[in-house]
N, C-alpha and C positions, 0 to 999 in steps of 0.2 A: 091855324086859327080856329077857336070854339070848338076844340078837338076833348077837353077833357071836363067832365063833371066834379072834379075837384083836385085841389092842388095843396100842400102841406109842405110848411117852411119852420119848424120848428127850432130852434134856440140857431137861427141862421141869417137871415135877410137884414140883421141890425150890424153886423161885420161889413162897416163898411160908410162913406159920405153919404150925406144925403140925396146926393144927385142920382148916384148909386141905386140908394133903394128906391127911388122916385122908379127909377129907368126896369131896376126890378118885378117894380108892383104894376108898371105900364104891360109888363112880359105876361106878368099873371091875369091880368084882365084881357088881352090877347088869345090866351090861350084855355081861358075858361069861356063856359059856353054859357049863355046866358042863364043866369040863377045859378051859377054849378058856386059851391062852398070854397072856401079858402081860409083855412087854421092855419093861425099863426102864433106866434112868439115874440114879442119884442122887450128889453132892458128897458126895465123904468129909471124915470131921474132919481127917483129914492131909492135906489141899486145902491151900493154901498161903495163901488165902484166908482160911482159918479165922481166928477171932476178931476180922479186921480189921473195924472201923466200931463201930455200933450194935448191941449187943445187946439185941433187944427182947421176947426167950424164949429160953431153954434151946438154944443151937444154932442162934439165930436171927441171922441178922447185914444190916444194910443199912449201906452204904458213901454217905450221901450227896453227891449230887452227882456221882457215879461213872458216869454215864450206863446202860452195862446192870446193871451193882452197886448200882443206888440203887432197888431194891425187894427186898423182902425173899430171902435162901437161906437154906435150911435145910438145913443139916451131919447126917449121919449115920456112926455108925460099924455094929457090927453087929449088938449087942445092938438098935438103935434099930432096924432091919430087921428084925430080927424080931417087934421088934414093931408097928410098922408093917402086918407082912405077916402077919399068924397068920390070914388068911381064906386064904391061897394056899398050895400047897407050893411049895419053892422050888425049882426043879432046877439052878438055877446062880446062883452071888451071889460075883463076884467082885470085889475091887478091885483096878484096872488105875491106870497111870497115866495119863495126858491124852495129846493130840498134844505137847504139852511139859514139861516134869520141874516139879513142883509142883502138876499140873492133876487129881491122882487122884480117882478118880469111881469106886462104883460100878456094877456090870451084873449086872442079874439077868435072868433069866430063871425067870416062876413060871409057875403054871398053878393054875384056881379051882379049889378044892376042891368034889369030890363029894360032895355030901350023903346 
């Protein structure tokens, strides 16, 4: 617990239900020490991706047979980051677009809130 001054989840934490990266983000606050940083990555809903395959939750989408697509992503816009994130403050939560036009992801950059 409160072992590491920062922790980096880049084009990762979004593979997967929401419960998932609920349970995820519980681990990183856990294991971040107060104030310590936490960069991440998540799939915008204006991903180009979005709604394509199975939806199997709110946001949830798997493409089977898609090889990296064929396990769950979870889309976010920015109401969903914040809620997501209400243990962190956030000091940057942009959405960018990918190395190629349709690939937009957000980047945040938060920090654990002091108790």
């Amino acid at each position: 617990p409160e072992s590491f001054d920062a922790v980096l989840a880049w084009n990762v934490i979004y593979h997967g239900t929401a419960d998932t990266i609920g349970m995820t983000l519980l681990e990183v606050v856990r294991v971040l020490r107060p104030g310590g940083a936490f960069l991440a990555t998540l799939i915008s809903t204006r991903n180009e991706h979005y709604g394509h395959g199975d939806e199997i939750e709110p946001d949830t989408f798997v493409i089977p047979g898609s090889g990296e697509k064929s396990h769950p992503h979870h889309y976010f816009d920015r109401v969903a980051i914040d809620n997501f994130f209400r243990d962190f403050e956030l000091q940057a939560c942009e959405e960018a677009v990918g190395p190629r036009p349709g690939g937009d992801h957000w980047q945040i950059h938060a920090r654990k809130c002091v108790v």
